[in-house]
N, C-alpha and C positions, 0 to 999 in steps of 0.2 A: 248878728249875734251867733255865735256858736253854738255847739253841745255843752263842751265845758266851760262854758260864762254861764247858762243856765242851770246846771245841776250842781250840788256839793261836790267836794272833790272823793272822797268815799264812793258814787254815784260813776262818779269818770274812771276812777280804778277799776271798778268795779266793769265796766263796757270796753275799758282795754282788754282786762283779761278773759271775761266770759268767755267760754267758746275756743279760746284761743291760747295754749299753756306761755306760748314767745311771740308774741304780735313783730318783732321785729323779724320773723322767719316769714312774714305772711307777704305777700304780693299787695301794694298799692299804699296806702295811704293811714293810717291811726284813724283818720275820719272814714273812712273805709270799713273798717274794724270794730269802728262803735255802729257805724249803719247796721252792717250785714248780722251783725252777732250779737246785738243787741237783743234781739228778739228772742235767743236759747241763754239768755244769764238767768240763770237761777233764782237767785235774787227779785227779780223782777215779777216771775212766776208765781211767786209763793200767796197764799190767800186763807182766812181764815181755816178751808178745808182742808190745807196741808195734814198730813199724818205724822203724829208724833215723830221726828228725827231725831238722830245719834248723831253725829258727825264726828270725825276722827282725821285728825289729819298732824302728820310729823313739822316740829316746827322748821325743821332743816330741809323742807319739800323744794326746790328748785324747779320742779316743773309746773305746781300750781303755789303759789304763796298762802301761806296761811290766815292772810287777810283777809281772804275768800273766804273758807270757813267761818269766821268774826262775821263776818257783813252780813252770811246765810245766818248764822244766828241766832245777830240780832234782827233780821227781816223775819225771821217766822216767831221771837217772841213780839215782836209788833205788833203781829197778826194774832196773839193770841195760841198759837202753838207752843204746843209743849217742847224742847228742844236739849238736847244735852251737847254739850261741845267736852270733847275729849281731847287736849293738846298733846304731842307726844315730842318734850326735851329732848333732841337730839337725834329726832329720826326722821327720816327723808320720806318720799311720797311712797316708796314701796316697802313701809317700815314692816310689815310681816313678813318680806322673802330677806330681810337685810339678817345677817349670824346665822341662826341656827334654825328659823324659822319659830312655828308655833311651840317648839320646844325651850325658846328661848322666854325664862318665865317673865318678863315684861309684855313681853307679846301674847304669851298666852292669857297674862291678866287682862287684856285687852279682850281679847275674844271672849272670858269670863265676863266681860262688862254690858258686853255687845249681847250677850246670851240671857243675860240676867232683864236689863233692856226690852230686849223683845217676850221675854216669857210674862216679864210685869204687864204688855202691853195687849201681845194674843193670848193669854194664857196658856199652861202648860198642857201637852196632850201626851199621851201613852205614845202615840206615834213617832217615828225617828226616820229623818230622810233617808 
């Protein structure tokens, strides 16, 4: 019996890509790939203790798929985590440096989300990095 005869296929995606943004760039085998990295997927990780996460991810990302994001998700509302998933139509993995930067007001609504997000969660302080 295999890895993927045992697990969903969600489960198998999800241990090709952990760890690894092009498994076919990697040295050796996919079974290879689900052994060695299996143990840093995210996914896997996650446990009622998680910390309230955001996630953001461009859905035109080529280096990680946005599937990954979906899977982190739904494995920490699972678990009972609070979670927000943020998709972003048409932007790649490095969607803040892509036009104008944080200038460019989609991105910067992002970062307002992101700001808003964590001030609900640590509350606000006088202090400023």
């Amino acid at each position: 019996m295999t890895l993927a005869t045992r697990q969903p296929a969600a489960a198998v995606e999800c241990r090709v890509f952990c760890g690894v943004s092009k498994p076919r760039a990697c040295t050796g085998s996919v079974l290879f790939v689900l052994i060695v990295f299996d143990q840093w997927c995210p996914v896997r990780m996650v446990t009622a203790h998680y910390p309230p996460t955001m996630l953001i991810h461009g859905e035109k990302d080529t280096d990680v798929p946005v599937a990954q994001s979906r899977m982190m998700a739904q494995a920490l509302r699972a678990q009972g985590v609070e979670c927000r998933l943020l998709t972003l139509p048409g932007r790649d993995h490095v969607f803040d440096l892509e036009s104008s930067g944080v200038r460019d007001p989609e991105t910067a609504a992002v970062f307002r989300q992101v700001i808003e997000f964590l001030h609900a969660r640590l509350g606000k302080s006088g202090a400023r990095p």
